[in-house]
C-alpha positions as a Markdown table, in Angstrom:
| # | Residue | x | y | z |
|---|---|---|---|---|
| 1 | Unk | -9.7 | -3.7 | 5.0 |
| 2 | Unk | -11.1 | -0.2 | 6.0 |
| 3 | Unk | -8.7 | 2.4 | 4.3 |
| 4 | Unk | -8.1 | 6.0 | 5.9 |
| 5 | Unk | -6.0 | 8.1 | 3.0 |
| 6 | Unk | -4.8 | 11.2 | 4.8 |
| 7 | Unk | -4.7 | 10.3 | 8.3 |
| 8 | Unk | -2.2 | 12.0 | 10.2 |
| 9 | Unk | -2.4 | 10.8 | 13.9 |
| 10 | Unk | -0.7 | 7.5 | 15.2 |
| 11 | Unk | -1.4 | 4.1 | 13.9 |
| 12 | Unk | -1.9 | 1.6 | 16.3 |
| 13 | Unk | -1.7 | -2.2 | 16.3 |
| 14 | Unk | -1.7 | -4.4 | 19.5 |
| 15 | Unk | 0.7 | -2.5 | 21.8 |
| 16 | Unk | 2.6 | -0.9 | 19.2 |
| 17 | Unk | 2.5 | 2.9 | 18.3 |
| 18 | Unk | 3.9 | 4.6 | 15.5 |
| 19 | Unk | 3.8 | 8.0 | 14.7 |
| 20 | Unk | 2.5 | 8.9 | 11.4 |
| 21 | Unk | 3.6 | 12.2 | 9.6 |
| 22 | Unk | 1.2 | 14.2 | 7.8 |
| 23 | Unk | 2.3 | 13.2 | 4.7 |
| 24 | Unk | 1.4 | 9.5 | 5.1 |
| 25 | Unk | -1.9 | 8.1 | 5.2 |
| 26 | Unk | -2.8 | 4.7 | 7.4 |
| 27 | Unk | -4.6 | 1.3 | 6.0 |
| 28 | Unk | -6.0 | -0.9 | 9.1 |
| 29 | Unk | -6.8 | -4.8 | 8.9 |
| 30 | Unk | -6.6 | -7.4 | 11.3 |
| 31 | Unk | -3.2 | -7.1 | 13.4 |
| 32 | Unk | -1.7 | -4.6 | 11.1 |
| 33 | Unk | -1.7 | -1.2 | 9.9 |
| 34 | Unk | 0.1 | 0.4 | 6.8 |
| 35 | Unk | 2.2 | 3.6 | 6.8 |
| 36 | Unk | 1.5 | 4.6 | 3.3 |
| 37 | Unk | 3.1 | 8.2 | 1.6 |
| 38 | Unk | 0.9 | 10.0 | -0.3 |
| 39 | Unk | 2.2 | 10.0 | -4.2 |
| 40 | Unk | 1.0 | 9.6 | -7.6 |
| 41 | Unk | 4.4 | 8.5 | -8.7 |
| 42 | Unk | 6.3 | 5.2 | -8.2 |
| 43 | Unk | 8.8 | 3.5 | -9.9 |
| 44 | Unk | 8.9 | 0.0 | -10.9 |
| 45 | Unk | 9.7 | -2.5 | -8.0 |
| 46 | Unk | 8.1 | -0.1 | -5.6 |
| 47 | Unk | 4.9 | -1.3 | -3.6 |
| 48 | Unk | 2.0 | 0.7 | -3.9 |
| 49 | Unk | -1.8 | 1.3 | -3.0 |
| 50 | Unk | -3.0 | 1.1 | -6.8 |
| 51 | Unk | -6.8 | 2.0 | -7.5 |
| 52 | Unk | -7.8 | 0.3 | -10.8 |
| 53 | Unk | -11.7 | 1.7 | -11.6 |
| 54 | Unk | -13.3 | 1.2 | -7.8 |
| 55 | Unk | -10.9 | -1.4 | -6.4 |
| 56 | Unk | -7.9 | -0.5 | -4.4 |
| 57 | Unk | -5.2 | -3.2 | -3.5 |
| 58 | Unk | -1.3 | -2.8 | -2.3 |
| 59 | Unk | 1.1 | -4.7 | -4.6 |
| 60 | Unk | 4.4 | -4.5 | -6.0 |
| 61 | Unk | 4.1 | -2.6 | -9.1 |
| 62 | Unk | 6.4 | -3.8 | -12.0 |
| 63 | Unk | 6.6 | -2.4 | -15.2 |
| 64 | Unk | 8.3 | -4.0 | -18.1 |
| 65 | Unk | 8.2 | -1.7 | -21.9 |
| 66 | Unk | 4.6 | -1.3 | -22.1 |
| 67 | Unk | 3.0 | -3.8 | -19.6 |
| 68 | Unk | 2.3 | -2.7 | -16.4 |
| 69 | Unk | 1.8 | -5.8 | -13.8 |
| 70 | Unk | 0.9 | -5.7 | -10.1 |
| 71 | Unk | 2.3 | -8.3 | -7.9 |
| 72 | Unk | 1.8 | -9.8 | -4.6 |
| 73 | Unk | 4.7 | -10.7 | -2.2 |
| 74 | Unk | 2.3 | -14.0 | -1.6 |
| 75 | Unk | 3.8 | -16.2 | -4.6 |
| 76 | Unk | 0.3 | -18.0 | -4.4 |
| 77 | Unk | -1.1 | -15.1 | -6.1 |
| 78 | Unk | -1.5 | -14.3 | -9.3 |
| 79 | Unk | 0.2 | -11.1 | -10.8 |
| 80 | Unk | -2.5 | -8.6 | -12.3 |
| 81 | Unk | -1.9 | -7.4 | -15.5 |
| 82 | Unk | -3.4 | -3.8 | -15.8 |
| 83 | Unk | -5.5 | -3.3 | -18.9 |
| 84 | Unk | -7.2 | -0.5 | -18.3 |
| 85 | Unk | -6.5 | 2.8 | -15.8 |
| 86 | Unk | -4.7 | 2.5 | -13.0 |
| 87 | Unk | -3.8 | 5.3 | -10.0 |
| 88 | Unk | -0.9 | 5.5 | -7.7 |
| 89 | Unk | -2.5 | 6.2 | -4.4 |
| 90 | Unk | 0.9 | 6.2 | -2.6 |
| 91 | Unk | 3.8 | 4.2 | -1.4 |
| 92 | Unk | 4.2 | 1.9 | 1.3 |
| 93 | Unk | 6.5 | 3.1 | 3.9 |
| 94 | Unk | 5.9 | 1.0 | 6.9 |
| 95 | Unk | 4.3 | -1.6 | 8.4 |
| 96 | Unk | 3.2 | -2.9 | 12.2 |
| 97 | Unk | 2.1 | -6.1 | 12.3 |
| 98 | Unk | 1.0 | -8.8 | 16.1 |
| 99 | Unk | 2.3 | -5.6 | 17.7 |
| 100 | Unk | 5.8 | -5.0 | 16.3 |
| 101 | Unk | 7.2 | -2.1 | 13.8 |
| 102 | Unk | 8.9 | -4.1 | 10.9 |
């Protein structure tokens, strides 16, 4: 996945176009592209882009006392329990995906 933070022109995916505002940044991978909103802050049950050391991935972040766990919306994925530092990159906003807004 090739990851643009701060991007502000339009996203596009197939035939779809959607404008992006400038406070939203755009991931692109194969037929799709991420509206993402530029934050450090998210609450739990939220999906985020997370950066833990020099990975970045999008997952639901869930936090529960003092464990912090990211999770996939594939069940056939294992949660990832953060150990160490972890940044909020931003929030997901949007998605396009095979050419349509969802």
């Amino acid at each position: 996945m090739r990851a643009r933070l701060g991007d502000k022109s339009a996203a596009k995916s197939g035939t779809a176009e959607q404008k992006v505002s400038v406070a939203h940044a755009v991931l692109f991978g194969p037929e799709r592209a991420q509206a993402v909103h530029r934050t450090a802050e998210a609450r739990s049950g939220q999906i985020v882009v997370a950066r833990m050391e020099d990975e970045v991935t999008v997952k639901r972040l869930q936090r529960r006392g003092s464990r912090v766990e990211l999770i996939a919306e594939n069940p056939d994925y294992t949660p990832i329990v953060v150990n160490g530092p972890l940044t909020i990159e931003g929030l997901m906003v949007g998605l396009i995906w095979g050419g349509r807004v969802l």
